[in-house]
Z-matrix of the N, CA and C atoms (Angstrom, degrees):
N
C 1 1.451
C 2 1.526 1 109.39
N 3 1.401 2 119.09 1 133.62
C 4 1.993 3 118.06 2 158.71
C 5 1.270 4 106.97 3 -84.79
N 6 1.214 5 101.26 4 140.29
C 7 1.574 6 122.24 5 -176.86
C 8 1.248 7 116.09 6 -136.27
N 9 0.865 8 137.27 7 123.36
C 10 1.610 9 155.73 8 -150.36
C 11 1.765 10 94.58 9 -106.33
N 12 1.333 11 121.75 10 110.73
C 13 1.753 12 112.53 11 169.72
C 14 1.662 13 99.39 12 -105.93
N 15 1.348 14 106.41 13 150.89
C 16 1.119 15 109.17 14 -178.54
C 17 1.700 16 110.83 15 -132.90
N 18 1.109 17 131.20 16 94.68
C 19 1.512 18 131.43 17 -144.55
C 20 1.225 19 115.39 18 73.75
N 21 1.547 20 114.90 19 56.47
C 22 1.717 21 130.46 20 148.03
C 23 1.478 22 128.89 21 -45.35
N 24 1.253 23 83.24 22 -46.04
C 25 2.013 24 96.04 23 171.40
C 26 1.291 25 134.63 24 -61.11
N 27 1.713 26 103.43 25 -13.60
C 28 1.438 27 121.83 26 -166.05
C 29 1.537 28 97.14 27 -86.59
N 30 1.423 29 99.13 28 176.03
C 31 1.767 30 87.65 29 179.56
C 32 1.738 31 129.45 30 -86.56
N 33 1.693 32 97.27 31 -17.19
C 34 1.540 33 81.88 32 161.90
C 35 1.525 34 119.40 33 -113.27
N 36 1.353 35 117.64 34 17.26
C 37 1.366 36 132.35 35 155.95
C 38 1.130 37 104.55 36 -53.89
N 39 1.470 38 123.68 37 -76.50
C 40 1.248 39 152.14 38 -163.77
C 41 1.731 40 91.26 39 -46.84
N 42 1.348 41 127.76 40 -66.65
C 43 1.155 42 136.03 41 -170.37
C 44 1.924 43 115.26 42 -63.18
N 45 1.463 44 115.11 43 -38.95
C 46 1.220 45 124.21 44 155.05
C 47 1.758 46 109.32 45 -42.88
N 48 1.502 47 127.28 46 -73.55
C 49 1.047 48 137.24 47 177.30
C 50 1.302 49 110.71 48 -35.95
N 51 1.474 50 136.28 49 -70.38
C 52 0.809 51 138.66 50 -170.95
C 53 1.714 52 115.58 51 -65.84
N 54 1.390 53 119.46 52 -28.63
C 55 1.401 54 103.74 53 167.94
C 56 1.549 55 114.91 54 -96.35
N 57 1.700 56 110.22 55 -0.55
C 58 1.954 57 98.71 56 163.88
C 59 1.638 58 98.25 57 -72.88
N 60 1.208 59 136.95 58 -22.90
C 61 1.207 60 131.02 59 -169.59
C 62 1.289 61 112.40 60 -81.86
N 63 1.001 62 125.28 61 -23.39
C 64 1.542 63 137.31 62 160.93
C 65 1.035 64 102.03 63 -41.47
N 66 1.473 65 101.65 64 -78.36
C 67 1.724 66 124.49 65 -157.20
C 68 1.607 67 107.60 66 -53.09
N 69 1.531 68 117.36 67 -19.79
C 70 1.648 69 118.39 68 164.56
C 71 1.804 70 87.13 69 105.00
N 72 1.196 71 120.13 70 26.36
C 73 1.849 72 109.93 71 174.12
C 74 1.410 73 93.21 72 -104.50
N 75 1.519 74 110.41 73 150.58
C 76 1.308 75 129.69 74 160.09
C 77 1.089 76 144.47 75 -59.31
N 78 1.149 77 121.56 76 102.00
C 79 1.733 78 105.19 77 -147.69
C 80 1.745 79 111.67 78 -114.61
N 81 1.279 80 100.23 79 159.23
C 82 1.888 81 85.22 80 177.26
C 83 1.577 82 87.84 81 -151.37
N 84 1.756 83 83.63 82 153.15
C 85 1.847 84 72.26 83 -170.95
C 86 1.938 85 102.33 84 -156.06
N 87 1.384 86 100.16 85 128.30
C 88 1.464 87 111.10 86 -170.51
C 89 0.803 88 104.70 87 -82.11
N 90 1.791 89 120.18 88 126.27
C 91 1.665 90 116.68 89 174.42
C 92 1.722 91 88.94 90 -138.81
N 93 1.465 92 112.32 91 166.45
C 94 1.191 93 127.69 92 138.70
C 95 1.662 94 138.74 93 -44.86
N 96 1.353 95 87.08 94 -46.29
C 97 1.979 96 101.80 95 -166.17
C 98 1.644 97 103.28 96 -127.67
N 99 1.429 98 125.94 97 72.59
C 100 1.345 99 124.65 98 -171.66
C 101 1.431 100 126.76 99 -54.18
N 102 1.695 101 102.39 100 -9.65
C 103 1.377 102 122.77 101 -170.09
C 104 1.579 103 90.83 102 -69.76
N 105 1.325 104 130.41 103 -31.52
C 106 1.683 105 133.68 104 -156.40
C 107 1.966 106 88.68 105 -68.43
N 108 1.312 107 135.74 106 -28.62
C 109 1.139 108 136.08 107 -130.49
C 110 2.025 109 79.22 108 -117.18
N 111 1.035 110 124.67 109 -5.22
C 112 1.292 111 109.16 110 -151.29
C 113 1.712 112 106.79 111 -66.29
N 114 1.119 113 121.87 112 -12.62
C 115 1.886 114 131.52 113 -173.63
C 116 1.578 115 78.06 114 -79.13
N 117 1.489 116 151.07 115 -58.79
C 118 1.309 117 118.49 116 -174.82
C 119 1.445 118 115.92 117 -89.71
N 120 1.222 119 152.14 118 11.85
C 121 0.972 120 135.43 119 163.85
C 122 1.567 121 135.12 120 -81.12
N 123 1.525 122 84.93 121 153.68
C 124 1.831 123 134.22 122 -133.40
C 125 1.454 124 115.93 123 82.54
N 126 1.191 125 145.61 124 3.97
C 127 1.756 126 135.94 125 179.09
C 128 1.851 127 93.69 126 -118.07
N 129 1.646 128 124.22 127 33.31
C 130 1.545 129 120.58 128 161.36
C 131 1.445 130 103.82 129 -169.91
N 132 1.167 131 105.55 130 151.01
C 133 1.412 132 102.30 131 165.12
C 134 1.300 133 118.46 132 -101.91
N 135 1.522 134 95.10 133 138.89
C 136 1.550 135 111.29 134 -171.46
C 137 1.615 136 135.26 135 -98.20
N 138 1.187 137 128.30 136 84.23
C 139 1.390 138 134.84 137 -175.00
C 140 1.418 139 128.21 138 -52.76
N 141 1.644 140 131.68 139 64.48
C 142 1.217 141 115.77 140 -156.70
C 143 2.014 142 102.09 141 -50.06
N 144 0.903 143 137.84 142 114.06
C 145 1.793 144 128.62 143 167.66
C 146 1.594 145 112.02 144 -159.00
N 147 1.037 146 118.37 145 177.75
C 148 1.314 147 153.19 146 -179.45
C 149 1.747 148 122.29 147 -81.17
N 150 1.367 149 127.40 148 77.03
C 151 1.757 150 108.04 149 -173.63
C 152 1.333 151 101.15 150 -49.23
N 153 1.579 152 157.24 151 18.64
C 154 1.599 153 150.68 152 -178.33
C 155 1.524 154 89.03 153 -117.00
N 156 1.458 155 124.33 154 -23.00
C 157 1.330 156 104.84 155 174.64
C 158 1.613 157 140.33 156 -104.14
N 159 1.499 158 99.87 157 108.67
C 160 1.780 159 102.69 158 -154.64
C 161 1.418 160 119.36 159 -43.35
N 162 1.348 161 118.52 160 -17.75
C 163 1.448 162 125.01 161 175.94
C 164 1.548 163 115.08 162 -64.59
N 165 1.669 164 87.75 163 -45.82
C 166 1.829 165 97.71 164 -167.56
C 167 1.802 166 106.31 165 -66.84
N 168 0.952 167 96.71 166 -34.47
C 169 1.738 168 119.44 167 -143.42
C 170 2.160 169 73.18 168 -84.88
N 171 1.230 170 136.91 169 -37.15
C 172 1.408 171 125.39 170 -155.50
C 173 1.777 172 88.87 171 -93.85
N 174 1.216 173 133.20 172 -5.18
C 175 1.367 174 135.12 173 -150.44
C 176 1.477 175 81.16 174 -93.00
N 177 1.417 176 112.87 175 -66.62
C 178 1.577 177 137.27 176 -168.43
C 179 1.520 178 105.53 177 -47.59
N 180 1.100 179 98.71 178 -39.96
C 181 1.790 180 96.83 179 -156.57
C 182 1.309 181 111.83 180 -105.16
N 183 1.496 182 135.13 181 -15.43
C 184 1.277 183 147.19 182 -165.20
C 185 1.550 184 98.81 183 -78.07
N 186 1.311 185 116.29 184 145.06
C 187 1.592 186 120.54 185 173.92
C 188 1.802 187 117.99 186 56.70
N 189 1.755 188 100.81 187 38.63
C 190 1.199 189 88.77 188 179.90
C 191 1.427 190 94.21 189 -129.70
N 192 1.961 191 117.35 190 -178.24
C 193 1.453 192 107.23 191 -175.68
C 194 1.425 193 101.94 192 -116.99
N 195 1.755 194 115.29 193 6.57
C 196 1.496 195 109.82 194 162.31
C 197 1.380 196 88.87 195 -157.46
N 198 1.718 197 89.62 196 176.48
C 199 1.476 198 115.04 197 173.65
C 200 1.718 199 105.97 198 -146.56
N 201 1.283 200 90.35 199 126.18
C 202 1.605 201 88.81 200 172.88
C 203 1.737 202 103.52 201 -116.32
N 204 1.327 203 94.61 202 141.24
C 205 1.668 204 96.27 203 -177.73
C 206 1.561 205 93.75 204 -128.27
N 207 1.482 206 93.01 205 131.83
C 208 1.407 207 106.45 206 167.83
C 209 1.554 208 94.13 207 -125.38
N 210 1.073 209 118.60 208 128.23
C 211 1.699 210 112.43 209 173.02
C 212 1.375 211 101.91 210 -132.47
N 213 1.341 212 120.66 211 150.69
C 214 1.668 213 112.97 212 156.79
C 215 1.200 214 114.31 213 -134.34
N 216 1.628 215 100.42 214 -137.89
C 217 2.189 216 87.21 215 -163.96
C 218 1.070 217 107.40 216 -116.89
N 219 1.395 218 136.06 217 -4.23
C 220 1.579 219 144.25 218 152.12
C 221 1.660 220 94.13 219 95.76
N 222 0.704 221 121.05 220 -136.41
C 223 1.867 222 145.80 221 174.44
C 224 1.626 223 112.19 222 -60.65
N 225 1.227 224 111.30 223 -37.71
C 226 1.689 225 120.12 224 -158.63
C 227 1.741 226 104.30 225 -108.58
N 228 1.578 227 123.46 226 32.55
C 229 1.538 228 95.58 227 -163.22
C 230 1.645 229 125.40 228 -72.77
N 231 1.521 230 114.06 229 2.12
C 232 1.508 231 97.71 230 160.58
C 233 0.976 232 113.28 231 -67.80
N 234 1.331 233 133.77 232 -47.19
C 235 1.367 234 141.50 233 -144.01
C 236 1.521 235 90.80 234 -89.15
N 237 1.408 236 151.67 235 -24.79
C 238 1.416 237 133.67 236 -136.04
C 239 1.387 238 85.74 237 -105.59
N 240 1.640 239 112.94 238 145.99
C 241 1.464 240 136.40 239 159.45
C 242 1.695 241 99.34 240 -100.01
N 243 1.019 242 125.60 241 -16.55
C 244 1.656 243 133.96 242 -157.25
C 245 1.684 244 102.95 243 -31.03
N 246 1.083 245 113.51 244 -41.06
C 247 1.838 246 126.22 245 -175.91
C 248 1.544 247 98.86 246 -59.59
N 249 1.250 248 116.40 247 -54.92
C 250 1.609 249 105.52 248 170.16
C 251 1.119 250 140.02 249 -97.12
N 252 1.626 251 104.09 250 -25.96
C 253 1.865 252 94.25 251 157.46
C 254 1.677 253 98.43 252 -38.96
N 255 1.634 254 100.86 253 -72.65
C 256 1.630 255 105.20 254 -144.00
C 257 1.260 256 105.22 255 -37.46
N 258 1.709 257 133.97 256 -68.65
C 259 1.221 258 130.00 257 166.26
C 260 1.501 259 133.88 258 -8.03
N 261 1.721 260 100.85 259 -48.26
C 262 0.991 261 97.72 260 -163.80
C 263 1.677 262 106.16 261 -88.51
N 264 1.544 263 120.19 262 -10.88
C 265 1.351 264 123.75 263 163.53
C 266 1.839 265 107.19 264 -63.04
N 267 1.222 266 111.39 265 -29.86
C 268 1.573 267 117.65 266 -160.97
C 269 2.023 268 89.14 267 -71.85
N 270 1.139 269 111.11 268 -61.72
C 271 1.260 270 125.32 269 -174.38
C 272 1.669 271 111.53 270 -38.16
N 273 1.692 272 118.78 271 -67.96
C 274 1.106 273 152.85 272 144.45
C 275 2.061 274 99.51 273 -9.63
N 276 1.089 275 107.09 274 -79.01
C 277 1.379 276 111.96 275 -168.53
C 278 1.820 277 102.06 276 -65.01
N 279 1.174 278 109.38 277 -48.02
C 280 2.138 279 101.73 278 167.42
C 281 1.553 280 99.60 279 -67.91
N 282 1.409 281 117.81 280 -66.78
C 283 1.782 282 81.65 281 -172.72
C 284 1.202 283 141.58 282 -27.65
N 285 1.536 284 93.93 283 -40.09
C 286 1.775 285 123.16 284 -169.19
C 287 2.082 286 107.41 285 -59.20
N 288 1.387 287 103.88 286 -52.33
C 289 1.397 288 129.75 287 175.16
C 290 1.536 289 109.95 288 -53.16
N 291 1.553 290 110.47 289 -33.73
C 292 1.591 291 109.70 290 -141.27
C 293 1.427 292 131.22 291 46.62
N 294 1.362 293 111.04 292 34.32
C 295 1.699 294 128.14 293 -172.18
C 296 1.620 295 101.34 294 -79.92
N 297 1.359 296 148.49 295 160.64
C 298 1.138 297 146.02 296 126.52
C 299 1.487 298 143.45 297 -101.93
N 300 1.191 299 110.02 298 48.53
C 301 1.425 300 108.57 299 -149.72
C 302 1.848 301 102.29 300 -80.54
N 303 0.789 302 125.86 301 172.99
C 304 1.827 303 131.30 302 178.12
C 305 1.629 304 104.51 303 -65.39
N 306 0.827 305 144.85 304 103.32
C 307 1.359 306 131.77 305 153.69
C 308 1.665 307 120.08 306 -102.58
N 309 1.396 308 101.34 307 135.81
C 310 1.494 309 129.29 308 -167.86
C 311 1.551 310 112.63 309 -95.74
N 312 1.109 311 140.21 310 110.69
C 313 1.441 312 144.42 311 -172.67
C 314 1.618 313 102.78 312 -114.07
N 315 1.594 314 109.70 313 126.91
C 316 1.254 315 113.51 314 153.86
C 317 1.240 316 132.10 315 -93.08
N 318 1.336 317 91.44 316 122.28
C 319 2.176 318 92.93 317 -168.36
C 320 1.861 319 88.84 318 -108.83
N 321 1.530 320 90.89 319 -144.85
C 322 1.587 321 101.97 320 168.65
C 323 2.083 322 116.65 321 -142.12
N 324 1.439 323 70.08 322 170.31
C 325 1.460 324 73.46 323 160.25
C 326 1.429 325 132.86 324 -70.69
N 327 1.544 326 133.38 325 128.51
C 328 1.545 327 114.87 326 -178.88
C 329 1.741 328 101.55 327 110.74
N 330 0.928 329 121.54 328 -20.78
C 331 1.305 330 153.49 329 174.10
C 332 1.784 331 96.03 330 -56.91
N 333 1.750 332 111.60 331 113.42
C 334 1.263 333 87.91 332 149.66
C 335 1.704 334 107.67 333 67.61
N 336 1.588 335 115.97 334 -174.95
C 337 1.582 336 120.29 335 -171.67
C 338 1.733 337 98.96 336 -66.33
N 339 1.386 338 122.43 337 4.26
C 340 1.532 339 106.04 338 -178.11
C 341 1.411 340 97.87 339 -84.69
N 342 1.428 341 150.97 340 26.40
C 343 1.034 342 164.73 341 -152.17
C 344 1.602 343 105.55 342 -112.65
N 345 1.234 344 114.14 343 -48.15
C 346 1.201 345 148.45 344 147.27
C 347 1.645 346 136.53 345 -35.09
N 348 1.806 347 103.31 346 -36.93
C 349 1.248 348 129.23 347 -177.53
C 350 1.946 349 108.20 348 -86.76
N 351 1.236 350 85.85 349 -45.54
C 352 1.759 351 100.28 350 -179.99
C 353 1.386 352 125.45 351 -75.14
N 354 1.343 353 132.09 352 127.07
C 355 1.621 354 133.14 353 167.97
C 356 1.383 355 111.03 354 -16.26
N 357 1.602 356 109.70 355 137.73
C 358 1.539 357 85.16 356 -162.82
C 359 1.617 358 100.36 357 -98.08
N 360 1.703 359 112.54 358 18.90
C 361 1.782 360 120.83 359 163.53
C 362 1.642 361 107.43 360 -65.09
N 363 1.377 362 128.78 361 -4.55
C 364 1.389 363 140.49 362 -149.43
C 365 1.400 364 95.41 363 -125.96
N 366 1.561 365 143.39 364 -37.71
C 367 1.044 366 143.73 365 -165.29
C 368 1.769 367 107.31 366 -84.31
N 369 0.872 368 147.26 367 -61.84
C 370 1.218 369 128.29 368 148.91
C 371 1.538 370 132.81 369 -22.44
N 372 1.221 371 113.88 370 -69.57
C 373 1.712 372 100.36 371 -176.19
C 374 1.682 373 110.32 372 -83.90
N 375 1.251 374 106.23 373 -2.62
C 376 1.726 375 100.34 374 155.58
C 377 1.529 376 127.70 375 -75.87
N 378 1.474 377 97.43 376 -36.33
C 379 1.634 378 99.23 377 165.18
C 380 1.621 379 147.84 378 -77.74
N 381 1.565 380 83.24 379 -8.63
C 382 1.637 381 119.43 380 173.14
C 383 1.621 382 92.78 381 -77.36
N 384 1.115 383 90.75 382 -69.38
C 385 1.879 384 89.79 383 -169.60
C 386 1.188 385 130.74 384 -61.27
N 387 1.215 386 111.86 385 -34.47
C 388 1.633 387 120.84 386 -174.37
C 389 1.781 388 104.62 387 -110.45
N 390 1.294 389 123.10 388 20.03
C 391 1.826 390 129.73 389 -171.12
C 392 1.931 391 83.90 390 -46.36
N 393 1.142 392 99.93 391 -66.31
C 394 1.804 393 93.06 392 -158.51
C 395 1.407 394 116.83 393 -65.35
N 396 1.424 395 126.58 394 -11.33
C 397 1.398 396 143.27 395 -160.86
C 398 2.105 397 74.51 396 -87.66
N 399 1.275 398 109.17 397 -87.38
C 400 1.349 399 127.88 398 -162.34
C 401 1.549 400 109.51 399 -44.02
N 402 1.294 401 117.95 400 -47.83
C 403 1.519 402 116.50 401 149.68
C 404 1.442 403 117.44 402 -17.88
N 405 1.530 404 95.55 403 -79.90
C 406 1.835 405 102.85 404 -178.20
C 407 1.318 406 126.55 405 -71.34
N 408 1.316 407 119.05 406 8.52
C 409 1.097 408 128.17 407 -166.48
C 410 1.602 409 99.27 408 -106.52
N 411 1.380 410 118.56 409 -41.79
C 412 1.329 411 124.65 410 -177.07
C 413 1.408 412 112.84 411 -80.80
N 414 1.300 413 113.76 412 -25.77
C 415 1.775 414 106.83 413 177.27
C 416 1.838 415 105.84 414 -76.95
N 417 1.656 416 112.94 415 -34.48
C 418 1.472 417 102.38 416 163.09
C 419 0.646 418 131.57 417 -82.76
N 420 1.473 419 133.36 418 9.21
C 421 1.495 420 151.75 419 136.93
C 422 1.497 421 102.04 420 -32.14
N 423 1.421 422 101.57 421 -86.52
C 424 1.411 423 122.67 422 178.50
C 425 1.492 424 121.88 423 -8.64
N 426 1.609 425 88.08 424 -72.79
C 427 1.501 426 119.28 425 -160.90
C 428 1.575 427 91.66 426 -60.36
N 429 1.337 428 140.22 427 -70.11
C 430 1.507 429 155.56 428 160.52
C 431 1.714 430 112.06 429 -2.36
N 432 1.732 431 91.51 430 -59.32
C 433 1.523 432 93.36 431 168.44
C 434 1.418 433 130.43 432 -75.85
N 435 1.479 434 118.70 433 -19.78
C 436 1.308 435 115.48 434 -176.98
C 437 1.775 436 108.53 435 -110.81
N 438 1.404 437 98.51 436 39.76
C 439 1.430 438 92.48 437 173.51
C 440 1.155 439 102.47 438 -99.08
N 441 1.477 440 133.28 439 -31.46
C 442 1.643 441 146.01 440 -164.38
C 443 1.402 442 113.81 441 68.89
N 444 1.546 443 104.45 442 28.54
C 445 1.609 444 108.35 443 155.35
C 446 1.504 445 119.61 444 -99.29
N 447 1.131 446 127.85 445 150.10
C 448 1.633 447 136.00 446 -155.39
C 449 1.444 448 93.49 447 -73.53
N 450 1.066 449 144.61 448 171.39
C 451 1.936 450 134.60 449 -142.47
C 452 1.386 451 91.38 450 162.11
N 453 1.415 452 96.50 451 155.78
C 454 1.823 453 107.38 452 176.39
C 455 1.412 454 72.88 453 -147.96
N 456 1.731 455 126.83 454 151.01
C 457 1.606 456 134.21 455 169.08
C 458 1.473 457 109.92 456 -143.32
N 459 1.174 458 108.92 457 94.76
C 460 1.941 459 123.88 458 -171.28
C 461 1.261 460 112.59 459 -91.54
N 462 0.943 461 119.84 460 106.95
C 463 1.460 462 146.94 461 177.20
C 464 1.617 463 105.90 462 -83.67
N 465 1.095 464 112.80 463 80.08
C 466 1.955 465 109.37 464 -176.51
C 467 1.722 466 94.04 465 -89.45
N 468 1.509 467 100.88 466 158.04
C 469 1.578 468 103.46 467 -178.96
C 470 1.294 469 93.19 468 -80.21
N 471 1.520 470 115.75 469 -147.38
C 472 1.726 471 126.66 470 173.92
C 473 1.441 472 102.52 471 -44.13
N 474 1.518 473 117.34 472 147.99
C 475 1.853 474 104.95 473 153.69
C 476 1.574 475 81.18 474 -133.72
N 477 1.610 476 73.80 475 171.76
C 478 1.419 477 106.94 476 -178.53
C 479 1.912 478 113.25 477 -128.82
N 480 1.677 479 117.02 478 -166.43
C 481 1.507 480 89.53 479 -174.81
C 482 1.734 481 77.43 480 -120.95
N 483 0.903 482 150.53 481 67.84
C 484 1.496 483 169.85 482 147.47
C 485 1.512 484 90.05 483 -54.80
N 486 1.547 485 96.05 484 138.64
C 487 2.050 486 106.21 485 170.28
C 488 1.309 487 96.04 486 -55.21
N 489 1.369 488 109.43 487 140.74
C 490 1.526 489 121.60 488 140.17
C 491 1.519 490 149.69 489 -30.95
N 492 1.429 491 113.89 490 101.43
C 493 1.450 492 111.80 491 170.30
C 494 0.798 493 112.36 492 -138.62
N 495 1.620 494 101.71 493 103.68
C 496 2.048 495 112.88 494 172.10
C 497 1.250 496 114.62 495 -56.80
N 498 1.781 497 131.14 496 -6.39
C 499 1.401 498 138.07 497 -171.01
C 500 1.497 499 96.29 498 -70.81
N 501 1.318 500 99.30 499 -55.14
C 502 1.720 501 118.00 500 -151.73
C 503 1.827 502 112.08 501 -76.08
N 504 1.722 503 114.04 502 3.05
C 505 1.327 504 119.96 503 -173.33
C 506 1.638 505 99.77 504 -99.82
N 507 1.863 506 116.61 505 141.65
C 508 1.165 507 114.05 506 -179.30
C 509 1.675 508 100.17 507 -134.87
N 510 1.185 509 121.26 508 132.38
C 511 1.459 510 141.61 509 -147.00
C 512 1.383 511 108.53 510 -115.15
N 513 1.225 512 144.95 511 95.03
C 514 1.476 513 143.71 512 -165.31
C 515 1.478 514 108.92 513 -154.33
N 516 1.496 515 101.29 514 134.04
C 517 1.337 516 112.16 515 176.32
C 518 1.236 517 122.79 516 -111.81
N 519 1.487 518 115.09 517 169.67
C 520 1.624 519 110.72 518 -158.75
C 521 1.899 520 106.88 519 -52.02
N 522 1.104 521 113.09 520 -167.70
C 523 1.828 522 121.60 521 -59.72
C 524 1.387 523 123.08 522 -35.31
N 525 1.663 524 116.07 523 -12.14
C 526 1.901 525 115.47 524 -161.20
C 527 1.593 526 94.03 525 -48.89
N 528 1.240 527 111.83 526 141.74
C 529 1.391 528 123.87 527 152.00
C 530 1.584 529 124.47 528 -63.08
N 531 1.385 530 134.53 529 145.37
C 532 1.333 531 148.33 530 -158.58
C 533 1.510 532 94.60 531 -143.68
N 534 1.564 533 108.71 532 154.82
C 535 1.712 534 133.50 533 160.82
C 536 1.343 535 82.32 534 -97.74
N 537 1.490 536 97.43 535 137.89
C 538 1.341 537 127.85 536 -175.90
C 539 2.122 538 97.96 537 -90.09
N 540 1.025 539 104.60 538 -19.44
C 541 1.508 540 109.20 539 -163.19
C 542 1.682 541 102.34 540 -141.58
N 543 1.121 542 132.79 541 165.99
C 544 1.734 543 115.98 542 -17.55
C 545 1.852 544 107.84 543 -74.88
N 546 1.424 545 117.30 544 161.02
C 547 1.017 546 139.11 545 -176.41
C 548 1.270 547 112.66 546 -47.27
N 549 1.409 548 116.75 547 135.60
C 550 1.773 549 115.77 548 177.84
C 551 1.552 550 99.17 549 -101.23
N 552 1.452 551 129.89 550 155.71
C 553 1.001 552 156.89 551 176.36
C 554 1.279 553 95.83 552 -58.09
N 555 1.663 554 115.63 553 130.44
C 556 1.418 555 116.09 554 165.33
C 557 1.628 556 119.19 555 -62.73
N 558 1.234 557 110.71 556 -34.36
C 559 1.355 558 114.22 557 -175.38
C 560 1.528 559 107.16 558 -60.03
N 561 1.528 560 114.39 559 -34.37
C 562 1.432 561 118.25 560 -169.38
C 563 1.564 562 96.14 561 -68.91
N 564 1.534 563 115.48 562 -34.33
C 565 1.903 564 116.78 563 176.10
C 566 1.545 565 102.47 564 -45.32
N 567 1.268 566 99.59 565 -52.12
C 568 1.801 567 110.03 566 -150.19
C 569 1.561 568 104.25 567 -68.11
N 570 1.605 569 97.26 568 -34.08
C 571 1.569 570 105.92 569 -173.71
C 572 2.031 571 115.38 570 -64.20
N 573 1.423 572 77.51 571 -30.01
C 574 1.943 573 97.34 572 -177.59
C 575 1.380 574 108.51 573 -67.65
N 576 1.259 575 113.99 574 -48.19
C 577 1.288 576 125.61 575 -176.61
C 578 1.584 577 126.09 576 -69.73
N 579 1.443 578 100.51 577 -28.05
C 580 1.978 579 111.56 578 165.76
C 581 1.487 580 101.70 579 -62.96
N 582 1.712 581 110.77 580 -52.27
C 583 1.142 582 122.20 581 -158.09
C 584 1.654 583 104.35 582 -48.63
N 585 1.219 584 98.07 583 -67.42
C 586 1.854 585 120.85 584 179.16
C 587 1.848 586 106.57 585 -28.97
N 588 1.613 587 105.96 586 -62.93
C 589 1.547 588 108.43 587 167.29
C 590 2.016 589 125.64 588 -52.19
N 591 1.558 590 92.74 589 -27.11
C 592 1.749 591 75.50 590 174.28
C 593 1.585 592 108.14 591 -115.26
N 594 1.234 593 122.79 592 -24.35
C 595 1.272 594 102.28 593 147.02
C 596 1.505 595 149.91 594 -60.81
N 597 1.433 596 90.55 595 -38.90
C 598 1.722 597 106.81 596 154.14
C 599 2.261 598 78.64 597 76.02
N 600 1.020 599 118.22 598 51.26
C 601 1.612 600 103.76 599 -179.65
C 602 1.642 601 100.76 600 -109.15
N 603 1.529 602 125.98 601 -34.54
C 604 1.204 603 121.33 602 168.92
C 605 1.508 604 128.90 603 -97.31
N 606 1.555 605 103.29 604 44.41
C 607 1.643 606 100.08 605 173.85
C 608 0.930 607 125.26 606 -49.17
N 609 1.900 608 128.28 607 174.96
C 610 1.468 609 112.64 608 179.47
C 611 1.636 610 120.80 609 15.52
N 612 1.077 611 116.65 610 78.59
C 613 1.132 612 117.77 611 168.66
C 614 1.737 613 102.00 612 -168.03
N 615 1.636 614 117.04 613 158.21
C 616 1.218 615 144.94 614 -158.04
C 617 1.579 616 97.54 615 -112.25
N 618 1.589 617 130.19 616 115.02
C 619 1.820 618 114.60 617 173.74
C 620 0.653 619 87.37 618 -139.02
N 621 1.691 620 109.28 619 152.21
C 622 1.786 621 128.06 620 161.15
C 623 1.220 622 101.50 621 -102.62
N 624 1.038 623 119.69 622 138.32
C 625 1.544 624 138.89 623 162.38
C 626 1.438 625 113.65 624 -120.51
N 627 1.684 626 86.38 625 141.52
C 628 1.354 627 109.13 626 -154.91
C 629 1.352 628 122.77 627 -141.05
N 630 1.671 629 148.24 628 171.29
C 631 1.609 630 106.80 629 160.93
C 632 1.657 631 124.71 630 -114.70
């Protein structure tokens, strides 16, 4: 399979990448700072660009059969929209193509009706803390759903960088209720999220994962 990463550098980008490369899929992956990628290079191709720049962002994503975007807010996260610009360049460049490939967005938990899913001792000081995270998280929500490309949108609670166990991850969408805590392994995110692209079993659809 080609797979388009979009925030490789991040930590469960980085961890996505490295286990589609396992799995023997082709991967290409847009970063800023390619030097961050240098432990895999030669086994991906590397896009030095910009997700704000429609050129870079159509290079990355064109002729592939997914895209997983993990983006975050770098240095600035009150201030960053980056989760929905970028998206909305990702969207922008497949419309543009008429491509349809699956694309996978990492949001969060708390996000949206998963607000709903969590203790509601958890809904307050999550929304205090994360107001600007959850902001940007819900407009690339949005944008994701009203593009009318096929989408998976994973909402993981806390992670952590704990070994991997795809056993120990539990995947539920609204209304079921979820423990907001303890933290699932990012790798177990990244692992969910390959899964979703070659099984293709949670299209269009919204999951929290949890452990």
């Amino acid at each position: 399979m080609n797979i388009a990463v979009i925030g490789a550098t991040g930590n469960t980008g980085f961890s996505f990448t490295e286990q589609a490369i396992e799995r023997g899929h082709s991967v290409t992956a847009l970063v800023r700072s390619p030097e961050k990628l240098a432990s895999l290079a030669g086994q991906l191709n590397i896009i030095k660009g910009s997700v704000l720049n429609t050129k870079d962002v159509a290079q990355a994503v064109t002729g592939q059969d997914a895209v997983f975007i993990a983006l975050g807010t770098g240095k600035y996260p009150k201030k960053s929209r980056i989760r929905t610009d970028g998206t909305r360049q990702v969207v922008k460049a497949l419309q543009a193509s008429g491509e349809q490939p699956l694309v996978v967005a990492l949001s969060s938990l708390g996000v949206g009706e998963s607000q709903q899913q969590i203790p509601f001792y958890w809904r307050w000081p999550l929304n205090i803390v994360l107001m600007y995270a959850f902001a940007d998280h819900n407009q690339q929500e949005s944008v994701l759903r009203e593009s009318r490309l096929p989408y998976v949108i994973v909402r993981p609670t806390f992670m952590n960088d704990d070994e991997s166990d795809p056993s120990q991850i539990k995947a539920a969408a609204a209304p079921h209720r979820v423990k907001a805590s303890p933290a699932v392994p990012r790798a177990n995110v990244a692992a969910f999220a390959l899964d979703a692209m070659e099984k293709r079993n949670f299209d269009c659809q919204t999951v929290a994962l949890t452990t």
